[in-house]
C-alpha positions in Angstrom: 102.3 113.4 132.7 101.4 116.0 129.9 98.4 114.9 127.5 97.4 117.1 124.3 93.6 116.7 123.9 91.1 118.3 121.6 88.9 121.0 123.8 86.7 122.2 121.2 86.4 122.5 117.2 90.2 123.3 116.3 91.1 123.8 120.2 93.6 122.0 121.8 95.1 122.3 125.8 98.3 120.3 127.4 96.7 118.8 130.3 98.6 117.5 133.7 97.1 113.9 133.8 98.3 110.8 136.7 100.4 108.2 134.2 98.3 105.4 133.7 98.5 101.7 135.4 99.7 98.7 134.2 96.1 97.1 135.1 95.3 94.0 133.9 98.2 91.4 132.8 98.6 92.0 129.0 99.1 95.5 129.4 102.1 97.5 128.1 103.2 101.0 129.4 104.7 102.7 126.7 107.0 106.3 127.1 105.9 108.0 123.9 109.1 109.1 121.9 107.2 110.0 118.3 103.5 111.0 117.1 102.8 111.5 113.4 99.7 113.8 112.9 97.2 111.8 110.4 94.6 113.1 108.4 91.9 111.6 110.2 93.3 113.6 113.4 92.7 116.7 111.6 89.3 115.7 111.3 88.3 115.3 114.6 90.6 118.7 115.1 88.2 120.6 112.7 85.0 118.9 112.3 85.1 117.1 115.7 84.0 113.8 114.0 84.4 111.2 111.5 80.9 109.9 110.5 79.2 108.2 113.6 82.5 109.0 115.6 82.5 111.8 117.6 84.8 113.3 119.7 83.2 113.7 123.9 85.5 116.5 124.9 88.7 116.6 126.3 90.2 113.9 124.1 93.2 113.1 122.9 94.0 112.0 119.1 96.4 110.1 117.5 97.5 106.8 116.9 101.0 107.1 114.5 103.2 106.1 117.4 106.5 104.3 118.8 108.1 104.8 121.9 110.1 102.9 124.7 108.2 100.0 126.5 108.0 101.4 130.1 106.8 98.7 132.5 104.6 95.6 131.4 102.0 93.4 132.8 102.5 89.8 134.6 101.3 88.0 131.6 103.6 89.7 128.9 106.7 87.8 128.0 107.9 88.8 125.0 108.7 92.4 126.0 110.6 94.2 128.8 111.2 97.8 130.3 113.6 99.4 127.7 112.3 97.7 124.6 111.7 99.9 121.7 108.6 99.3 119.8 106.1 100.6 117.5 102.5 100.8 117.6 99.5 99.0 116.0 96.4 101.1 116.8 93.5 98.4 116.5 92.9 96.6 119.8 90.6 93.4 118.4 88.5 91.4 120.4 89.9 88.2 119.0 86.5 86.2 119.8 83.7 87.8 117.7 83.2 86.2 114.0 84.8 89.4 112.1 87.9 88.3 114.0 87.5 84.7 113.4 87.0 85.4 110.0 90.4 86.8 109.8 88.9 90.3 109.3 90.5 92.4 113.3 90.3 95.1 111.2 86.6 95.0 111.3 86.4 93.6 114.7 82.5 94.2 116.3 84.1 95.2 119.3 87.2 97.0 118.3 88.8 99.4 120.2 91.4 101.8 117.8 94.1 104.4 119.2 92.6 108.2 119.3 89.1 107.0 118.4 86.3 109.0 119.9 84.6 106.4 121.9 87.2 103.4 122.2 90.6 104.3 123.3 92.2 107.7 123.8 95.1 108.2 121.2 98.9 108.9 121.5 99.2 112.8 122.1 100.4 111.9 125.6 103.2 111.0 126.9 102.8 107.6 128.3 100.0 105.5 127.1 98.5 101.8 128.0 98.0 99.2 125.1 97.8 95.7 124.3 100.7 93.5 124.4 99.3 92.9 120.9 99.7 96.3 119.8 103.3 96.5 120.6 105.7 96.0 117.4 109.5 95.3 118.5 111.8 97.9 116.1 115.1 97.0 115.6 117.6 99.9 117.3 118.7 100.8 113.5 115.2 102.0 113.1 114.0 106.0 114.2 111.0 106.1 116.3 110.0 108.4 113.5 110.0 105.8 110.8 108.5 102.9 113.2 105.5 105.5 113.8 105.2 105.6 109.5 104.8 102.5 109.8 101.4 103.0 110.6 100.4 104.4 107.2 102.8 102.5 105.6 100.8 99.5 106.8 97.4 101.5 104.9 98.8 101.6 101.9 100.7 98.1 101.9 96.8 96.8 102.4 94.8 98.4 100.1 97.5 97.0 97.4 97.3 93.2 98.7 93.4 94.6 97.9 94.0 95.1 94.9 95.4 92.1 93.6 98.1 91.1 91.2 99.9 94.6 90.9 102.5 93.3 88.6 102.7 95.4 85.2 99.3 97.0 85.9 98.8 100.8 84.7 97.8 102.8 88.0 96.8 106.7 89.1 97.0 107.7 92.9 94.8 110.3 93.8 95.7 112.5 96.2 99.6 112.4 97.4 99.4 112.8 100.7 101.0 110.4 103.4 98.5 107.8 102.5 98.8 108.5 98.9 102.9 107.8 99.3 102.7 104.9 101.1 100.4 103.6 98.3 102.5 104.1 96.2 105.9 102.9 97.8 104.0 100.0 98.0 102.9 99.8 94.7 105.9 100.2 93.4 107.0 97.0 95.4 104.4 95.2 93.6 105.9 95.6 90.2 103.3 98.3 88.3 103.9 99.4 85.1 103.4 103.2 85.7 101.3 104.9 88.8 100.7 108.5 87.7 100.1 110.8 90.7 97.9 113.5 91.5 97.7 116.8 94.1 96.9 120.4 94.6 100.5 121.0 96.5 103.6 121.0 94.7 106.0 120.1 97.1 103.9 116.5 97.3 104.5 116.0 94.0 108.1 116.6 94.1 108.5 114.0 97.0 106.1 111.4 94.7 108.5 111.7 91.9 111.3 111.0 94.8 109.2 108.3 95.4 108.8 106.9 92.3 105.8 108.2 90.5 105.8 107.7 86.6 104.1 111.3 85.9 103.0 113.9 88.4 100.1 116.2 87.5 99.1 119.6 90.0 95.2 119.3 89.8 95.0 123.2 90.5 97.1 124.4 87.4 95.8 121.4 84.5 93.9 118.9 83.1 95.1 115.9 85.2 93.1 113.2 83.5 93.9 115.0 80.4 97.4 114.1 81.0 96.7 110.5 81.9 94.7 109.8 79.0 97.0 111.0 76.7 99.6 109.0 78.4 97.7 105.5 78.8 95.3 105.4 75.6 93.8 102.1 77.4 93.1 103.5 80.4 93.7 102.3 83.9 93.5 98.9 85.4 93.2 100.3 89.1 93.1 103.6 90.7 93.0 104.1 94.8 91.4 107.3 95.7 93.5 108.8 99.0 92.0 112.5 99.0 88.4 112.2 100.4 86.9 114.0 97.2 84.0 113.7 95.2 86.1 115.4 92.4 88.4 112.3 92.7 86.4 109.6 92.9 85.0 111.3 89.4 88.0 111.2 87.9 89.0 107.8 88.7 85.6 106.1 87.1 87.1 108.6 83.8 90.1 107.3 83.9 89.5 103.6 84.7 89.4 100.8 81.5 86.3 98.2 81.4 86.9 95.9 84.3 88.7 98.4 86.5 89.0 98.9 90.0 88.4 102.0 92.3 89.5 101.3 95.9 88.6 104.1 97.9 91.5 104.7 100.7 90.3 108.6 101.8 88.4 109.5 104.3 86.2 112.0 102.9 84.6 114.7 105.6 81.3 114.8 104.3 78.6 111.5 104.0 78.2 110.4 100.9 79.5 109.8 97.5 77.5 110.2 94.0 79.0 108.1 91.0 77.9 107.9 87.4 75.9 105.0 87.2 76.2 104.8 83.2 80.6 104.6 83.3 80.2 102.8 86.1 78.0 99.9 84.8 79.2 99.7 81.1 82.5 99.4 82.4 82.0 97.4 84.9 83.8 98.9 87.1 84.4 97.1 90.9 84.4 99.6 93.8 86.6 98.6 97.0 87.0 100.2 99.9 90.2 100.2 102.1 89.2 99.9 106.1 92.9 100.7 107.5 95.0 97.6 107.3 94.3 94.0 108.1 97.8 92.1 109.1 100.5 94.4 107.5 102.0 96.2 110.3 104.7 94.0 111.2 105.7 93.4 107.3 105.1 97.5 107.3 107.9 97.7 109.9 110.3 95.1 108.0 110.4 97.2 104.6 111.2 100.2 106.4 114.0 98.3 108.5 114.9 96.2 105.7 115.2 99.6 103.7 113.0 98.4 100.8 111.0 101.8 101.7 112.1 104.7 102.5 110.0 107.5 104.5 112.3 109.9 106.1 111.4 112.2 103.3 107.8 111.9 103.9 108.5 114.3 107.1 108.3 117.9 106.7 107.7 119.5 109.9 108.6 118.7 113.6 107.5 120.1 116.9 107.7 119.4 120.3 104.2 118.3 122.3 103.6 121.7 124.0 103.3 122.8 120.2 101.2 119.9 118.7 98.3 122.7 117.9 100.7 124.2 115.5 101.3 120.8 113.4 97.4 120.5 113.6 96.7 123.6 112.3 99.7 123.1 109.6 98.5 120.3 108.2 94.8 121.1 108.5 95.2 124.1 106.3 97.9 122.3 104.1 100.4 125.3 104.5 104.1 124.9 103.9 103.9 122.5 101.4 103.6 120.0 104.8 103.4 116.2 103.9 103.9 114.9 107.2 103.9 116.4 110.6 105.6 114.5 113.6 105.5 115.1 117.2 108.4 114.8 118.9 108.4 113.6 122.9 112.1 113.0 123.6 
């Protein structure tokens, strides 16, 4: 089978790999048919790490995927060769007390899709999971939209995070993939207004598709200018979904006394400052958003159920002999790309 895998900092070669086994009896062969390229793949393309992770070349990235269920194992009974299914990424223990606690997501043993270290990601074309991971997609749903799911599911979480979302004034920050699926799920929720923020214009144009209440192009004005002039009180929550210091400013601005900042972005350096003299006479409650704890399937059913609607979150396409172009696309933000998919059939 042909595997993309990271060689080196923004390197990538197609390797000729055996297909794996069906090994033990949960297992699930899956025929890739769709890869979307995430944000946190473009790390490991161009820094060859996220925090403590780091990538032990070759490796392959990526865990935005759906694709036809293959072969499966003697103990799977819910699936059969043929199915079509999308993917969940985390691979939980199920035993330890994070899981108990109802909290896979931060599983002690956790093994996640295209994570240095635990599992190797969904640049290839067949790949081994967890009956657990496997998602059945009805056949009205693309493989492209069940692998959206996946971010989909980000943003469905860090809203449920937030709490009551009905008629609450809101500012995404950063309108990227994770920054629209925020916000179609915030919109679900009932807010008031969500004001949206980026450096590309073409982002903003497919936020206000979306949904957003006011757009503002952080390179050309005064973004919390704008904001405060529109919402004299201030915010009750803003999500951060850029990875920037310069955000995660602006939010604790633009946030009223007893506001929340949930920090979704995954920034490529180690630390953030904030200022501690906002922060504490407003009170202001910090969250941050570890992936998504339990809303894939309910991911997969707005998208099916057309309550959300991604296909104009995709931008770009390219076969899997080409992935190093979407990489280097979306890792330089050129083209006014939102989302780049891979394309296996």
């Amino acid at each position: 089978m042909k595997s993309m895998q990271l060689t080196g900092l923004r390197r990538m070669e197609l390797f000729d790999l055996p297909r794996p086994e069906v090994r033990e009896d949960t297992d699930v062969l899956i025929r890739m048919q769709a890869t979307g390229v995430c944000g946190s793949d473009i790390h490991y393309y161009v820094t060859g790490k996220i925090g403590s992770q780091v990538v032990q070349y070759p490796f392959a990235v990526g865990h935005e995927g759906a694709g036809y269920v293959e072969r499966v194992g003697a103990g799977v009974h819910l699936l059969r060769a043929g199915d079509r299914v999308a993917l969940e990424p985390a691979m939980p223990c199920g035993t330890c007390d994070q899981c108990l606690a109802g909290r896979p997501h931060t599983c002690r043993r956790l093994r996640f899709l295209g994570c240095p270290g635990q599992a190797g990601g969904c640049l290839s074309e067949y790949i081994t999971v967890p009956q657990g991971c496997c998602i059945p997609i009805p056949a009205s749903m693309s493989f492209e939209q069940a692998a959206l799911s996946e971010p989909l599911a980000v943003g469905l979480y860090a809203t449920r995070l937030a709490g009551v979302m009905q008629d609450r004034h809101v500012a995404i920050l950063g309108s990227g993939p994770i920054g629209l699926s925020v916000l179609a799920a915030a919109r679900l929720a009932g807010t008031a207004t969500v004001h949206v923020t980026d450096r590309i214009d073409e982002r903003l144009a497919i936020a206000r598709q979306s949904g957003a209440t006011a757009t503002y192009n952080v390179e050309r004005e005064d973004a919390a200018a704008g904001i405060e002039a529109a919402e004299p009180l201030l915010l009750d929550l803003v999500f951060e979904c850029c990875g920037r210091q310069e955000a995660v400013d602006q939010a604790i601005r633009l946030l009223k006394p007893g506001g929340t900042l949930l920090i979704v972005g995954i920034p490529d350096f180690s630390r953030f400052s904030f200022p501690v003299d906002d922060l504490r006479r407003k009170e202001i409650c910090i969250r941050n958003v570890r992936r998504q704890n339990g809303c894939d399937r309910d991911a997969v059913r707005m998208i099916a159920d057309g309550a959300v609607s991604v296909d104009h979150w995709i931008t770009h396409r390219f076969k899997l002999p080409d992935t190093q172009k979407a990489f280097e696309l979306v890792a330089d933000y050129r083209d006014g790309v939102m989302k780049a998919m891979i394309d296996f059939s």
